[in-house]
VOPAGU-2260 file (C-alpha; in pm, 1 decimal, decimal comma):
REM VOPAGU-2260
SITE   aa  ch    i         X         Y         Z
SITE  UNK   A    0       0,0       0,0       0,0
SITE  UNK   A    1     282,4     227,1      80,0
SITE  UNK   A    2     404,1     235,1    -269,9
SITE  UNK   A    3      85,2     287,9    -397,0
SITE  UNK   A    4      75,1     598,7    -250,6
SITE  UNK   A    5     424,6     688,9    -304,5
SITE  UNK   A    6     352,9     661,4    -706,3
SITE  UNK   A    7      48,6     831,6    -654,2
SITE  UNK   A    8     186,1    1141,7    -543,5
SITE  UNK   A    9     462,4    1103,1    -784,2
SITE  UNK   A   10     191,4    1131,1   -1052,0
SITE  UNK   A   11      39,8    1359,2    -856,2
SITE  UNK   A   12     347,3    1613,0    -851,6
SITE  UNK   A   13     387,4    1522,8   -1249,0
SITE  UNK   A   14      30,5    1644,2   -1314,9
SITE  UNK   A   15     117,2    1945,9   -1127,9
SITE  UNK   A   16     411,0    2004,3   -1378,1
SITE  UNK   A   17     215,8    1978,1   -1631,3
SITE  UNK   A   18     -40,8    2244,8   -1519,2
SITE  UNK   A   19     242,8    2459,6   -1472,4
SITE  UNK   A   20     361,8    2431,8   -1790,1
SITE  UNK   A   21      32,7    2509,4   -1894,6
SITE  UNK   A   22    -142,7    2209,4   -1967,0
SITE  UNK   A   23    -401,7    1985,2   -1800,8
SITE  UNK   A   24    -425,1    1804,1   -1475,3
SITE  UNK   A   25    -375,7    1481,1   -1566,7
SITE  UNK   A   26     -79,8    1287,8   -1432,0
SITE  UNK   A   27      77,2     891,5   -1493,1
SITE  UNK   A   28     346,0     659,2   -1368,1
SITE  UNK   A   29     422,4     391,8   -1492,6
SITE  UNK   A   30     607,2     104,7   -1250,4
SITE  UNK   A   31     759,2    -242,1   -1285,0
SITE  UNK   A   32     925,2    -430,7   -1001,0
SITE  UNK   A   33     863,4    -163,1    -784,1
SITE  UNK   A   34    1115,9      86,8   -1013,5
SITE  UNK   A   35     964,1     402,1   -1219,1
SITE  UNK   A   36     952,0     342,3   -1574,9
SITE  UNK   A   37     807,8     609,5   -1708,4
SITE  UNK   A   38     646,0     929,8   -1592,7
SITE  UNK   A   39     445,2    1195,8   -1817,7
SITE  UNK   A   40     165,6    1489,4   -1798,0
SITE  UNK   A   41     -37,2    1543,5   -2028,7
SITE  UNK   A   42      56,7    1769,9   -2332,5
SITE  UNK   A   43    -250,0    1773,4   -2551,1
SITE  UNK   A   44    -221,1    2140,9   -2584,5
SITE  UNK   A   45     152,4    2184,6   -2625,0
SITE  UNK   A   46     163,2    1924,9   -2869,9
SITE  UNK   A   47    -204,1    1990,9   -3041,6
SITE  UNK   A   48    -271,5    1650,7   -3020,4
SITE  UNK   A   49    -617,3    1509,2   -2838,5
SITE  UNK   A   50    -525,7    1158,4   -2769,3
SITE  UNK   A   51    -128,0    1293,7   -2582,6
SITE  UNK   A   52    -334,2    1224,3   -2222,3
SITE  UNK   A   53     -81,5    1133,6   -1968,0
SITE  UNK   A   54    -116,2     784,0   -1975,9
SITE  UNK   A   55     -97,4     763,4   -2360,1
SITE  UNK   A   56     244,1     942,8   -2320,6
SITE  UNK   A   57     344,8     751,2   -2029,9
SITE  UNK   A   58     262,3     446,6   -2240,9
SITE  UNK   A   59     494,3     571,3   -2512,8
SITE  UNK   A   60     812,0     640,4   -2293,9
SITE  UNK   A   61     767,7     304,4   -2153,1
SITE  UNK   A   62     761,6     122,8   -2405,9
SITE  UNK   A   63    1004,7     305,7   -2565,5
SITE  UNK   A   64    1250,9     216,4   -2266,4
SITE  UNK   A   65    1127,5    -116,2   -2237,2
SITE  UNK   A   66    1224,2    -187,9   -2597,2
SITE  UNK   A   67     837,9    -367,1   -2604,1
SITE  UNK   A   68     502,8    -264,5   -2656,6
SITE  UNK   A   69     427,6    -583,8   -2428,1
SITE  UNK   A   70     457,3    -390,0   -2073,5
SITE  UNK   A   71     262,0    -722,9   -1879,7
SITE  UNK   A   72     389,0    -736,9   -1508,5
SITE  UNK   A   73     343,5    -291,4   -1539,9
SITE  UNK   A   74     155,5     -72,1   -1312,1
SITE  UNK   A   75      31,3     256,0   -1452,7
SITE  UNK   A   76     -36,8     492,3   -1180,7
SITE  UNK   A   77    -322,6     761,8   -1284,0
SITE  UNK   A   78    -431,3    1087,9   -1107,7
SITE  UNK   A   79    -786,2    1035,7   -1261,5
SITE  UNK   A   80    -953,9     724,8   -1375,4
SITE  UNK   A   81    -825,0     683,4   -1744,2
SITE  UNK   A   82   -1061,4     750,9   -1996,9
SITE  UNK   A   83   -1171,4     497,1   -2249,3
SITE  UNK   A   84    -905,0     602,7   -2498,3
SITE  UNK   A   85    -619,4     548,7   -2221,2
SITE  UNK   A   86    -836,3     238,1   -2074,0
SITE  UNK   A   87    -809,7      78,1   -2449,0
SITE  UNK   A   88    -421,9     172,7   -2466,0
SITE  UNK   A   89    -372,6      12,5   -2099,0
SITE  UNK   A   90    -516,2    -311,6   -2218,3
SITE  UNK   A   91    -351,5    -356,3   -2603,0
SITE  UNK   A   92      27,5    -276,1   -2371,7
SITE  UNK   A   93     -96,5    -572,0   -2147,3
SITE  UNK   A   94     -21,9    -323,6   -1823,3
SITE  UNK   A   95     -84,9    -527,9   -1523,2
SITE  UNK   A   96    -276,7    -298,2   -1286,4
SITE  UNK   A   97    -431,1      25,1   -1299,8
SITE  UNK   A   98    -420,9     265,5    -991,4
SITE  UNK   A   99    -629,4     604,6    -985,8
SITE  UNK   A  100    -719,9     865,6    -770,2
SITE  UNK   A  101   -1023,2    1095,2    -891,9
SITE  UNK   A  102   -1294,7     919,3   -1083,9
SITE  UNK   A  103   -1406,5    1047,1   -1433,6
SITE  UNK   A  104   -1719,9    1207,3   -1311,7
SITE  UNK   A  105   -1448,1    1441,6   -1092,2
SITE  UNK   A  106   -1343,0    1536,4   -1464,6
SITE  UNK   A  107   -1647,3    1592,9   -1594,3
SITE  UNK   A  108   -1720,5    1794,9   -1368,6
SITE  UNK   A  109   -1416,9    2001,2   -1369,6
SITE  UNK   A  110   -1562,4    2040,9   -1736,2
SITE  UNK   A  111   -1384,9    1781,0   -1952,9
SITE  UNK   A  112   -1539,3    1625,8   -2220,9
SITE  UNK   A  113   -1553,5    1321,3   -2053,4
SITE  UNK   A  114   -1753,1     966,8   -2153,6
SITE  UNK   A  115   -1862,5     843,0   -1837,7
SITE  UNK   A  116   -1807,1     508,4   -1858,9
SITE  UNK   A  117   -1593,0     349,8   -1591,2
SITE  UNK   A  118   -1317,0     130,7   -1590,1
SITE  UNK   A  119   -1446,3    -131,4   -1469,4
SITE  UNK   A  120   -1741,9    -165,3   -1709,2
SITE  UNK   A  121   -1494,6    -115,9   -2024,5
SITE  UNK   A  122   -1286,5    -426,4   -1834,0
SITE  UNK   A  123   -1650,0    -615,8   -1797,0
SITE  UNK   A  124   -1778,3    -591,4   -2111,0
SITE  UNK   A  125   -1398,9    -629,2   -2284,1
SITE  UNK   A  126   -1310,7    -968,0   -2124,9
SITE  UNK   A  127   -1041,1    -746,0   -1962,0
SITE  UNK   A  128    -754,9    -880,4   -1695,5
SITE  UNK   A  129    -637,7    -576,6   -1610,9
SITE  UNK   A  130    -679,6    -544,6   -1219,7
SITE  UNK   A  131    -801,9    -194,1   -1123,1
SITE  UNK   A  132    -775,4      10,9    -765,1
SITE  UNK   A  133    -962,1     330,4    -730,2
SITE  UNK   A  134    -967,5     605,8    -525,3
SITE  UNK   A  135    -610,0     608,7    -401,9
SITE  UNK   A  136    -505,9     934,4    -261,2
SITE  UNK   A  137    -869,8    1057,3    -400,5
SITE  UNK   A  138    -902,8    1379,0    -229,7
SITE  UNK   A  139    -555,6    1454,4    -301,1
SITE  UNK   A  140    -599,9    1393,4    -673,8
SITE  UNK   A  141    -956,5    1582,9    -747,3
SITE  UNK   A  142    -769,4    1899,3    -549,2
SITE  UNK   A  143    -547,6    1870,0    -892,8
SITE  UNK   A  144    -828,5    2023,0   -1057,8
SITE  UNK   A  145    -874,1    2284,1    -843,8
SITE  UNK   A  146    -518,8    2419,0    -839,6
SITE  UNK   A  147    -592,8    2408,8   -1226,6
SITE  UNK   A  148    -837,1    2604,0   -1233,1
SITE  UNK   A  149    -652,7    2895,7   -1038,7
SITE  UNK   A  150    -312,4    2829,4   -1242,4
SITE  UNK   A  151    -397,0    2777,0   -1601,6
SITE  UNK   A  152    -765,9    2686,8   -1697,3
SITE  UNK   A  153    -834,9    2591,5   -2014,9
SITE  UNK   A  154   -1072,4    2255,2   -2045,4
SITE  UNK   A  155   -1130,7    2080,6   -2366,5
């Protein structure tokens, strides 16, 4: 449990990069073994590019360091629950685990244009063996959106 929080709020301080860099609040880590792999923010503005969430480009590095696109045995630590784009991009890279802190409704609500459909119905209805934890850190994570909004809000 103790690491799970520790790569939490590494995520947690990566989203907050990102924000101040002047994108959104979205923050991923990915682990094997216990060891960082990979770390990214989202840069979906920076890079003009909808699908560069955090976990897409924490996906990318990992792989890319990994030498694989087969990252089984990976945990991918997200600030929010990952949207069905990431959630589909989490199961073709075979990660292990899934870890998040603020659901997708938080998102919505922050006013993403967010599909609410959770992770655990996408890994129902997809025959999916991911394993997903929610709500890690939680409160820590939706406050992410709030220090967005005061830094640098701009939703899409």
């Amino acid at each position: 449990m103790t690491l799970d929080y520790d790569f939490m709020r590494l995520a947690i301080d990566t989203a907050r990069k990102g924000v101040t860099a002047g994108q959104t609040p979205f923050g991923a880590v990915i682990t094997k073994n216990g060891k960082v792999v990979a770390e990214a923010h989202n840069s979906v503005w920076k890079t003009t590019d909808p699908t560069a969430h955090a976990e897409i480009n924490a996906i990318r590095l990992a792989c890319k360091k990994l030498g694989t696109i087969n990252l089984d045995g990976c945990v991918i630590y997200s600030t929010t629950e990952p949207c069905p784009l990431c959630f589909s991009a989490i199961h073709w890279a075979r990660i292990s685990k899934i870890v998040y802190g603020a659901e997708i409704a938080d998102a919505k609500k922050a006013g993403f244009n967010e599909l609410i459909l959770s992770n655990r119905v996408m890994k129902k209805l997809g025959k999916s063996r991911v394993a997903i934890k929610g709500r890690v850190l939680k409160k820590e994570n939706q406050a992410l959106f709030e220090y967005w909004k005061k830094v640098n809000w701009k939703p899409y």
